[in-house]
Structure formats: structure tokens, C-alpha cells
N, C-alpha and C positions, 0 to 999 in steps of 0.2 A: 504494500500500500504506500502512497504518496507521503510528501510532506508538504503542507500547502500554505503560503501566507498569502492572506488577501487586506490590502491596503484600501482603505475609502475616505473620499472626503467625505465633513459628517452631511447627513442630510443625503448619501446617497446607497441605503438601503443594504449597505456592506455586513451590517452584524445579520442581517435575513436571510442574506444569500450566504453567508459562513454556516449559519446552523442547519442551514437544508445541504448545503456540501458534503458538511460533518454527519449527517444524520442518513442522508444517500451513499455516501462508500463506508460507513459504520467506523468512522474515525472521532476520535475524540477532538471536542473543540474548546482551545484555550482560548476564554476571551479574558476579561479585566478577572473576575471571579477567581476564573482555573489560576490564572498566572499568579493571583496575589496568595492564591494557597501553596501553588507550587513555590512560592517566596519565600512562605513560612515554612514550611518543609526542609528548604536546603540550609535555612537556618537566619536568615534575614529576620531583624529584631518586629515584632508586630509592633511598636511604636514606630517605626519608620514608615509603616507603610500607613496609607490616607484608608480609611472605613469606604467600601465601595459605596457608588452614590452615581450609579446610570444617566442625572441629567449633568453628571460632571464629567468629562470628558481624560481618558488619561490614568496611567495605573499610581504613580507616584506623584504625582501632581505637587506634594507640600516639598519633597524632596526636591524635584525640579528646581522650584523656585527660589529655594536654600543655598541646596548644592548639587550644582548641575553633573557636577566630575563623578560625585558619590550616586546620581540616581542613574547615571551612564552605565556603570556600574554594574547594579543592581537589573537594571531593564538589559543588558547582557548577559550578565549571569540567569537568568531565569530563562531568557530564548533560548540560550545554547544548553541547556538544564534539559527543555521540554524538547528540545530537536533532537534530543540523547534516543529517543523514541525510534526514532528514523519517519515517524509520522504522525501525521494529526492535521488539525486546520486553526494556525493561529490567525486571527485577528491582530492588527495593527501592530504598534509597540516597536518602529523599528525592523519588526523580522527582516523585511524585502530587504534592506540594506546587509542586517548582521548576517543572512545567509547568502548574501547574493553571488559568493564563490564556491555553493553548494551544487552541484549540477543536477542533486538527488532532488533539489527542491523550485516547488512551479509556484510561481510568482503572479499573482494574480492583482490588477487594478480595478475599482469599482469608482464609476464618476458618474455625474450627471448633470445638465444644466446648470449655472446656479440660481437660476428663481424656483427651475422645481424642488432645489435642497432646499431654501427659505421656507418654499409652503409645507415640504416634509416635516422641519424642524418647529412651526408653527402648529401643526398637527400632534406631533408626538410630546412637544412637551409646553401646548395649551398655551403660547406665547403669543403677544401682536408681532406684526412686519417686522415694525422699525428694532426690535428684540431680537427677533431671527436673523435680523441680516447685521446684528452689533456681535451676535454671540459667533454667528459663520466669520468673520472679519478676524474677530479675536482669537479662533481656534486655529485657523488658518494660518495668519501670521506666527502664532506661537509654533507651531509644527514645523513650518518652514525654515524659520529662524532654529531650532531646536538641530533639523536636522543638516542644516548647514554648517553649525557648530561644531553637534559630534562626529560625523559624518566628512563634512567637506561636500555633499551632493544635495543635487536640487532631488527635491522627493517628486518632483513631477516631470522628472524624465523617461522616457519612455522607455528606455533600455532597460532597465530598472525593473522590468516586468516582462513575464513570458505569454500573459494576456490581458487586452485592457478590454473592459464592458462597460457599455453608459448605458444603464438605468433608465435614462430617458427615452431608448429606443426600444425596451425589452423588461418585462416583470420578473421578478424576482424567479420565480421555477425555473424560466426561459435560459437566464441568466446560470443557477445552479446546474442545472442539466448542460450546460456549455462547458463550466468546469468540472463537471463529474465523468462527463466523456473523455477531456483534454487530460482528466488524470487516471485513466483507464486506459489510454493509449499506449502500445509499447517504447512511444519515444520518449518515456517518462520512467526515468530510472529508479528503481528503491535505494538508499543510501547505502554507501558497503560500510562495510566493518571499522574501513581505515576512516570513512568520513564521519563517523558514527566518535572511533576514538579521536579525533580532532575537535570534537563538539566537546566534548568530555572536557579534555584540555583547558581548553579555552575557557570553560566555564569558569573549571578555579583558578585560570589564571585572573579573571575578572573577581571571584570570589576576595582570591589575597588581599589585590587590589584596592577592591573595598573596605576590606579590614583593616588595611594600611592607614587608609583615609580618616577611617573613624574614629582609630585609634589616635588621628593630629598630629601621624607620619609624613613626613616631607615624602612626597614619590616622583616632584618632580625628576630629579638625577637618579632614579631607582629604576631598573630593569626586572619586569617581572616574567621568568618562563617557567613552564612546568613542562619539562623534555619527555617525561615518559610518567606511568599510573603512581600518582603518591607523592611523585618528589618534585621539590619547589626548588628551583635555581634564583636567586637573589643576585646579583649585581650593581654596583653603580658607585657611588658618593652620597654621603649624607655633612651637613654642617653642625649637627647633634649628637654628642657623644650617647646621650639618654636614647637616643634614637637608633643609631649602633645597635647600643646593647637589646633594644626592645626588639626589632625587628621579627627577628627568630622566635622569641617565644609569641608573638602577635600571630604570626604562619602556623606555628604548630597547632593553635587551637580550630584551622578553619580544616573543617570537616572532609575527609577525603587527603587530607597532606597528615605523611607517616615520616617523611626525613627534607630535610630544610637543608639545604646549601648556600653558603652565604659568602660572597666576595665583595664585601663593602668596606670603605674606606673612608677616615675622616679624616675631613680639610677643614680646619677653623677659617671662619670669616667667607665661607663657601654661600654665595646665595641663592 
């Protein structure tokens, strides 16, 4: 079975057409829900994460606003966590980009007009116009800006995606039935083993990462790798003796890292 992420601007019918996906090849579907549980699981504090809230858009939203490097983080850690799978049908959150050098995984766009998204978002959550078209603006901009940040890519390139569907030309089943074929097809690969343990990887590499962060470790001059199952390679410079010494025992505590390697060095007056 597939691995499938479908990207939507809001107002264009994308969480409707993910669950009839998910629910037609009998794949499980992470939306805000699944992901913020799978957050708590791998060990992500539940005071970091925001109480889900469906007219609010966005899985870490408070984090974002905070700390963007720390919810980066976090929104990597959990995609590369649930892609460990080799399939399912995430909704948003980045996926299309953090897997976009998966070849196991179909990338799917969902758009449509923007006055029929206004009247969508008007409908769904009981708003006037001039509210629908302040709140599409706001979201809009924050996504974009978000993912040019982390990213470096415009989220509405078309490369970026192995199919795009506008909503406006086609109802929701229409639209499901297009991607349930396109990922039945044999030119839709299932993830191998190797790309399966690369997802692994990289998770705790993001994992460290975070831990690093929150423990109020300098990571700018820090290299994080984890070469192979368990072990954490450390590299770089720090300007913190305290920081030094902490590094290694901050890594051991995060779940899945059994031996820590550490080649770090200090420079006083390092910035």
C-alpha cells in the first residue's frame, strides 16, 4: 500500500477527500488528531502541544509562534515517525516537502477557486465574507511565509506534487476515486526497507534536535547524525562549557538513542 500526503489550501475540501482516500485503500489517516497523538507517543511533552481545536488551523500553532526552530522540529519528527509505516494518508503539516525525496510517496495537491474557498469557509464555520476572506488571507500568508522559512520552497509549486485536483471542477468522491486509482497503479512504488530505515533516522535525528533546543543548547555550530539504529554522532563547537558537559546526557535520555558519540569542542568567546 501507498504512502500518500495531500496538501490543500483551506476552504478546498482536502480533509474530505483525505478521509474517503484513507477509508477506500483501508489506510490509516493522520490528520491534526492522529499526528498530535503520535507526538505524545514518541515522547513530545503534552504541554507543548496546543488542545486540538478544528476551527484552528495547524498542529503546533503556540509552538510556531514561540519557536519556530523547536516546532520545525517537532512537525519532522512526527512525519518521519508516521512515514516509518511505509503508508497511510497524511494530511498537511509539511509532508509534500519533508518527503519529497521519497519516491515510495505520491504527493497529492487539492485547490480551488478562491471565492468558492471563502463560501466553503463561510459554511463550515458559520462566518460573514469579510471573516472568511480575513481568516483565508491570514492562513495563507502564515503557510507560505512558514514554508519558505523552513523549507527555502514556495509551497505552490507544482513540482512539489505528483497530482494536482481543483475542487472546483470535481466533488469530492470524483476527486478520491482519482487518487485511489493513481495509488493502485503499478507506477506507485511501496517504500523498501532502506527508505523505511532512512525515515527512522531522521526522525531522531530531529528528535535530538529538539531536545537540544529545549534543553537552551546552542545547536547553532552543533552537527546532528545518527549513522546507523541507536547511535547519535555529535559534532561541532559549543561556547558553553555547561553545555559541553550536558550534551551527552540530554541525547541519552531521547528514546531510541542506546550510545552517544560526541566530538565537540570549546572555544571561549565562540558566538
Amino acid at each position: 500500500m501507498p504512502l500518500i500526503t495531500i496538501s490543500q489550501s483551506i476552504g478546498s475540501e482536502g480533509l474530505t477527500i483525505a478521509r474517503l482516500v484513507a477509508d477506500g485503500l483501508g489506510l490509516k489517516l493522520y490528520d491534526d488528531f492522529e499526528l498530535q497523538q503520535m507526538a505524545l507517543k514518541i515522547g513530545i511533552d503534552a504541554k507543548d502541544i496546543k488542545s486540538l481545536d478544528e476551527k484552528a488551523p495547524g498542529l503546533f500553532d503556540r509552538i510556531l509562534y514561540n519557536r519556530p526552530e523547536l516546532y520545525l522540529d517537532y512537525m519532522e519528527t512526527v512525519i518521519y515517525e508516521v512515514a516509518r509505516a511505509g503508508e497511510g494518508v497524511i494530511i498537511g503539516h509539511g509532508s509534500q516537502m519533508l518527503l519529497r525525496n521519497f519516491d515510495c510517496a505520491l504527493h497529492v495537491r487539492v485547490q480551488t477557486a478562491t471565492q468558492i474557498r471563502i463560501k466553503n469557509i463561510m459554511d463550515q464555520h458559520g462566518v460573514s465574507r469579510p471573516a472568511a476572506e480575513k481568516l483565508l488571507r491570514k492562513i495563507e500568508d502564515r503557510q507560505r511565509g512558514f514554508f519558505r522559512y523552513a523549507f527555502h520552497l514556495d509551497w505552490d509549486d507544482p513540482s512539489l506534487y505528483d497530482v494536482i485536483i481543483n475542487t472546483g471542477k470535481m466533488g469530492a468522491d470524483t476527486a478520491a476515486g482519482l487518487i485511489i486509482n493513481a495509488a493502485n497503479s503499478e507506477d506507485i512504488r511501496t517504500c523498501s526497507i532502506y527508505a523505511l530505515d532512512v525515515m527512522e533516522r531522521l526522525s531522531l535525528e530531529k528528535q535530538i534536535h529538539a531536545a537540544l533546543l529545549k534543553n537552551e543548547i546552542n545547536v547553532i555550530t552543533l552537527n546532528v547524525d545518527v549513522p546507523e539504529k541507536g547511535l547519535a554522532h555529535i559534532s561541532g563547537f559549543t561556547s558553553s562549557v555547561d553545555d559541553k558537559d550536558r550534551i551527552e546526557k540530554v541525547i541519552k535520555k531521547v528514546p531510541g538513542i542506546t550510545d552517544v558519540k560526541t566530538e565537540v569542542s570549546f572555544i571561549s568567546g565562540m558566538i
